[in-house]
C-alpha positions in Angstrom: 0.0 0.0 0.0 1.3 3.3 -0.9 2.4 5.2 1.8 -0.6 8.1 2.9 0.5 11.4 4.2 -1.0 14.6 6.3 0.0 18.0 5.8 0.3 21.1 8.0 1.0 25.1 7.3 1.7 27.0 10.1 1.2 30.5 9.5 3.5 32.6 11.7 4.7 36.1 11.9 8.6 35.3 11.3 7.5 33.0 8.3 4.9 30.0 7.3 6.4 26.6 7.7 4.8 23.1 6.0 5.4 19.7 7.5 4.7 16.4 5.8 3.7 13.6 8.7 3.7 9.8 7.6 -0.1 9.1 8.7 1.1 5.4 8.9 4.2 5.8 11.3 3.2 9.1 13.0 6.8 10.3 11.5 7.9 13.6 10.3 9.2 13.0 6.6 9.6 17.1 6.1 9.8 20.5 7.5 10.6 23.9 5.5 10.1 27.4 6.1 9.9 30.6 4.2 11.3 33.2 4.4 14.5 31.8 5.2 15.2 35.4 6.9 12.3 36.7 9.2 9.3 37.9 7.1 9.0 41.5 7.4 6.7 43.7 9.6 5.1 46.7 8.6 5.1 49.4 11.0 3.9 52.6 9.6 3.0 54.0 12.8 4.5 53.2 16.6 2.7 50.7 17.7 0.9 49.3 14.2 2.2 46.0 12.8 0.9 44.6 9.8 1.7 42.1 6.9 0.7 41.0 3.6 -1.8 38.2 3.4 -0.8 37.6 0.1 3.2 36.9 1.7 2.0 34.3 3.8 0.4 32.1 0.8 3.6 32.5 -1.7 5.9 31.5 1.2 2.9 28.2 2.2 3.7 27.8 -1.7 7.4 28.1 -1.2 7.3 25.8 1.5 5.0 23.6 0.1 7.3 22.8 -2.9 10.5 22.2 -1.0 8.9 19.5 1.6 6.8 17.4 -1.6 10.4 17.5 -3.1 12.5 16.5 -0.2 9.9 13.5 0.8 9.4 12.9 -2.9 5.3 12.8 -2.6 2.9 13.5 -4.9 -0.5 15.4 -3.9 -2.7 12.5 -4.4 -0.5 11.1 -1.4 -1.4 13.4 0.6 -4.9 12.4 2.8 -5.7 15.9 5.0 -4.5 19.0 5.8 -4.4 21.2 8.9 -3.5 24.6 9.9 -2.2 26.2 12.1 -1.7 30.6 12.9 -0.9 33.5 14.8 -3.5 33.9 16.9 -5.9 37.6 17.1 -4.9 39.1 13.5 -7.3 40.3 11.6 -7.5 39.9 7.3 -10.6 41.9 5.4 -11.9 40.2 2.4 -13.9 41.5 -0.1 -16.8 39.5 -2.3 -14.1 38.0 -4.8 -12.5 36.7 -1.5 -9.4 39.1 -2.0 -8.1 40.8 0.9 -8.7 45.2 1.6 -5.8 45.9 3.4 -3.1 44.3 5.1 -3.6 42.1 7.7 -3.5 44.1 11.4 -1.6 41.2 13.4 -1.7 40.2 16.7 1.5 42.1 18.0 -0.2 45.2 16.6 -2.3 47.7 19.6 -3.5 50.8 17.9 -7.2 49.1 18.7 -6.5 49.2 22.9 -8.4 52.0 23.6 -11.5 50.9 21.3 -11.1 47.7 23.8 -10.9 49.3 26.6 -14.2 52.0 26.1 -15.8 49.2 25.0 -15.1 47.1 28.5 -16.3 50.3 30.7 -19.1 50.7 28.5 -20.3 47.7 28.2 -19.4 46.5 32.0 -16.5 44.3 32.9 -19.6 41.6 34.1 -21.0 41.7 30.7 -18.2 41.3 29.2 -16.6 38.6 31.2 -19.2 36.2 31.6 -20.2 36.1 27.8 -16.7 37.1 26.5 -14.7 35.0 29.4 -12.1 38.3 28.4 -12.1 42.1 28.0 -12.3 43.0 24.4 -9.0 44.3 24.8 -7.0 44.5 21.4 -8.3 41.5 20.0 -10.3 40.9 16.4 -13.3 42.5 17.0 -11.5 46.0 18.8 -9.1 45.9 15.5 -12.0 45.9 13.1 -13.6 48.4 15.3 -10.3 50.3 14.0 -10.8 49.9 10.7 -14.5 50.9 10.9 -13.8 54.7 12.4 -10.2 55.1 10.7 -11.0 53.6 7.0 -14.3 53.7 6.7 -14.3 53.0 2.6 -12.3 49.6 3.4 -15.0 49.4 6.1 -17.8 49.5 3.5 -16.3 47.3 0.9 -15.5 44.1 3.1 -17.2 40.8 2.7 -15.9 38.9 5.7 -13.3 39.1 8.3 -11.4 36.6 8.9 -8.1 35.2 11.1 -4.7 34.4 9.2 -5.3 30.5 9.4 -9.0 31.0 7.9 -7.2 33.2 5.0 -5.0 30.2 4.3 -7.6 27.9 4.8 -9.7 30.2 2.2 -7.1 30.4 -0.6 -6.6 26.1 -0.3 -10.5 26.0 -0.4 -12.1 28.9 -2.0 -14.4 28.6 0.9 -14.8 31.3 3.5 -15.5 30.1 7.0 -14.3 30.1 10.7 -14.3 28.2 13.9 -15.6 28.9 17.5 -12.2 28.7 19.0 -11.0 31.3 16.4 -14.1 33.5 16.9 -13.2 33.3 20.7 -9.8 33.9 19.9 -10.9 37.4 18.5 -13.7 38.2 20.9 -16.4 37.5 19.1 -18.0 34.2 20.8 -20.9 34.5 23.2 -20.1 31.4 25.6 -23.5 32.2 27.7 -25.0 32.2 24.4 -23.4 29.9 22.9 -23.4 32.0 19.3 -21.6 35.0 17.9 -21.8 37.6 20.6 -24.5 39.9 19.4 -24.2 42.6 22.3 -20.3 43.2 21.0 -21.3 43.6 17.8 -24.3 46.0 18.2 -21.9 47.7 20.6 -19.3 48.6 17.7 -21.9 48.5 15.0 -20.6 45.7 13.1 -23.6 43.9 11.1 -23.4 39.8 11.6 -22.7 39.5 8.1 -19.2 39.9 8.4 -19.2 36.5 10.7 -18.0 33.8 8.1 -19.4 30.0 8.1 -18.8 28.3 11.5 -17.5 24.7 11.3 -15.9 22.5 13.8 -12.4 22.5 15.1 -12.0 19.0 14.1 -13.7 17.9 11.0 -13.9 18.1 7.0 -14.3 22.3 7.0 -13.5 21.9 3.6 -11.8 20.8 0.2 -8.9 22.1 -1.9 -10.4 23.8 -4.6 -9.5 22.8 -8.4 -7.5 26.1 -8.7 -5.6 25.7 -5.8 -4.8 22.1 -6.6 -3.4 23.3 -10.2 -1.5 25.9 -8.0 0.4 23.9 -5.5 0.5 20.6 -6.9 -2.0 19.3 -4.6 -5.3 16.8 -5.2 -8.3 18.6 -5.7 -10.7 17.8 -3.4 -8.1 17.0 -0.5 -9.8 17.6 2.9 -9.2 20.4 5.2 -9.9 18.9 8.6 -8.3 21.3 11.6 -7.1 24.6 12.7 -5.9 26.3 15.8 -4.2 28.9 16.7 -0.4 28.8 17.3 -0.8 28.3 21.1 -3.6 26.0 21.8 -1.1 24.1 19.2 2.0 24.6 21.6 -0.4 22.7 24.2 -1.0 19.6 21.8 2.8 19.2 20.7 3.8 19.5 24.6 0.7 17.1 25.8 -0.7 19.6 27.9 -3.9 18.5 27.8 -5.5 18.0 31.4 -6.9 20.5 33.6 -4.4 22.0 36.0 -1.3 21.7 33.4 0.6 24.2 32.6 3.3 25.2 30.5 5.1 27.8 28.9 6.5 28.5 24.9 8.8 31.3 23.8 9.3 32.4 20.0 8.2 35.9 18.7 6.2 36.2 22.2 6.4 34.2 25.3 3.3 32.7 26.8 2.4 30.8 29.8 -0.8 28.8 29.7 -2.7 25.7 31.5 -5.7 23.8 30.7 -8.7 25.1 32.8 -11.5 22.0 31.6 -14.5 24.4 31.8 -15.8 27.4 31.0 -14.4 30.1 33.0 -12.8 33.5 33.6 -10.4 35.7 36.0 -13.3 37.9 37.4 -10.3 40.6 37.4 -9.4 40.4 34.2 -5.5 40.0 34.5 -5.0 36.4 32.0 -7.0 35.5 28.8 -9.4 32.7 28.4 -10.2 30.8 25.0 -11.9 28.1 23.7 -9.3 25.8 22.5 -10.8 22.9 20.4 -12.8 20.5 21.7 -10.8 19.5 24.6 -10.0 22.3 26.7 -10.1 26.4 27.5 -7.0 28.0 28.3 -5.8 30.6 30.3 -3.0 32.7 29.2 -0.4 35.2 30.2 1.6 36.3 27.0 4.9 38.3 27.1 6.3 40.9 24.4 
C-alpha cells in the first residue's frame, strides 16, 4: 500500500512553515520554512504591525514545494490538511475573497483603547461572563479600527477573517471560521453559545461579516481545483483542523488535562494551563479561549 501522508501550514509572523507527517508511522518525513530570513513587519506608525496576506500564501507555496520535493510525494499522497496561525490578527476580504488591506496582526495595539471603552461601556460583568475576556486588542477592537479610521475599506469588506481562515480560504475557495477562532478574536458568546450579538451592536458591526462556523476538528472543507493546479496538490483533499499557534503549543507538549501548565517562547512568550470548563479571571488579568474540543485556556503572554 502506498504510503498516505498529512499536511500542515503553520502561519506565523517570522515566516509560514509546511510539515509532511507519515499518517502510517506518525513520523515527520519534512519540514521547511519561508522566508528563510524573518518575514517582514510593517510598522507605519508606533505601535501598528501589519503584513501582507498575500506573503503568507507565496511562502505556504514556497514551503509547500521544498517539503513534496524533499519526501518525494505527490499530492494525491497526501490524505488531509491542517493549519495552524498566529493567533488575534485580523484579514478583510472583499466578495471575490481578496483581501482590503493588510492584515493588522496580533502584535499590533493601535485598537487598545477601542477595547478598553468598550469594556467600561459595556461592563467588565457583561463582558466577562459572555466574553470569558475584556475586548482588549483583539479581532473585533481591531475591526472596530478599521471601521472609524478607514471607513471606505470598512464599506467594501465581505468577511473578516483570522490568518489561518485566510490560508484555509485560498486552499479552499471557501470562506469560513471556527468557534475557537471567533473566541480567539472576541467575538463568541459562551452564555450564548453563538456570535456575541451585544459586541457587535456595541461597535456597529452587522453579523454578516461573521464567516461560516465549522468545527475545530472535522472536514471544513476541500482544496479547490485552482488551488490544486496551484500547488500541486489533489483537488478535493480535505481540510480537517485549525488552531491557533498556542492552543497548538499545548498539543505538541501534551498539555492536555486541567491543571497543566506550560510555557512556549518564539516571537512572544506565553504561559498557559488547561482550565477543563468554561471560565474566567473575574479581574481580568489572563485571557481565556476556547481551545478545540478538549479544553479552554488561560493565558499570560509576554512581548
Amino acid at each position: 500500500m502506498a504510503n498516505r501522508y498529512l499536511l500542515g501550514f503553520d502561519v506565523g509572523s517570522s515566516s509560514v512553515k509546511a510539515s509532511l507527517v507519515n499518517a502510517d508511522s506518525g513520523k515527520c518525513v519534512a519540514t521547511a520554512f519561508y522566508p528563510e530570513k524573518e518575514a517582514p513587519i510593517m510598522a507605519v506608525k508606533a505601535g501598528w504591525a501589519e503584513q501582507d496576506p498575500q506573503m503568507w500564501w507565496d511562502n505556504a507555496k514556497l514551503s509547500l514545494k521544498k517539503i513534496m520535493a524533499d519526501a518525494n510525494v505527490k499530492g494525491e499522497d497526501i490524505k488531509a490538511i491542517g493549519i495552524s496561525y498566529q493567533m488575534h490578527g485580523l484579514v478583510c476580504v472583499d466578495k471575490n475573497m481578496k483581501a482590503l488591506r493588510p492584515a493588522i496582526i496580533w502584535c499590533d495595539s493601535r485598537a487598545v483603547p477601542y477595547g478598553e471603552k468598550a469594556f467600561k461601556e459595556l461592563g467588565a460583568e457583561k463582558c466577562l461572563s459572555h466574553l470569558l475576556n475584556s475586548p482588549g486588542n483583539f479581532t473585533a477592537a481591531k475591526l472596530a479600527w478599521v471601521k472609524e479610521n478607514e471607513p471606505n475599506t470598512y464599506n467594501s469588506i465581505y468577511k473578516v477573517m483570522l490568518p489561518g481562515d485566510y490560508i484555509a480560504m485560498r486552499l479552499s475557495g471557501t470562506v469560513n471560521t471556527t468557534v475557537s477562532g471567533l473566541s480567539e478574536g472576541m467575538f463568541w458568546d459562551f452564555k450564548n453559545n453563538k456570535v456575541a450579538d451585544f459586541l457587535m451592536d456595541y461597535y456597529g458591526f452587522d453579523n454578516s461579516l461573521i464567516a461560516d462556523i465549522v468545527p475545530t476538528f472535522a472536514e471544513q472543507s476541500v482544496v479547490s481545483a485552482e488551488a490544486a493546479a496551484e500547488l500541486g496538490l489533489q483537488a478535493g483533499t480535505p481540510i480537517t483542523y485549525r488552531g491557533g499557534d498556542q492552543p497548538n503549543n499545548a498539543l505538541s507538549l501534551n498539555v492536555l488535562n486541567p491543571g497543566e501548565i506550560a510555557a512556549t517562547a518564539g516571537t512572544s512568550g506565553v504561559v498557559y494551563g488547561v482550565l477543563g470548563d468554561v471560565n474566567y479571571d473575574p479581574k481580568s488579568r489572563v485571557n481565556t479561549f476556547a481551545h478545540g474540543v478538549f479544553c479552554f485556556v488561560l493565558m499570560v503572554r509576554v512581548f
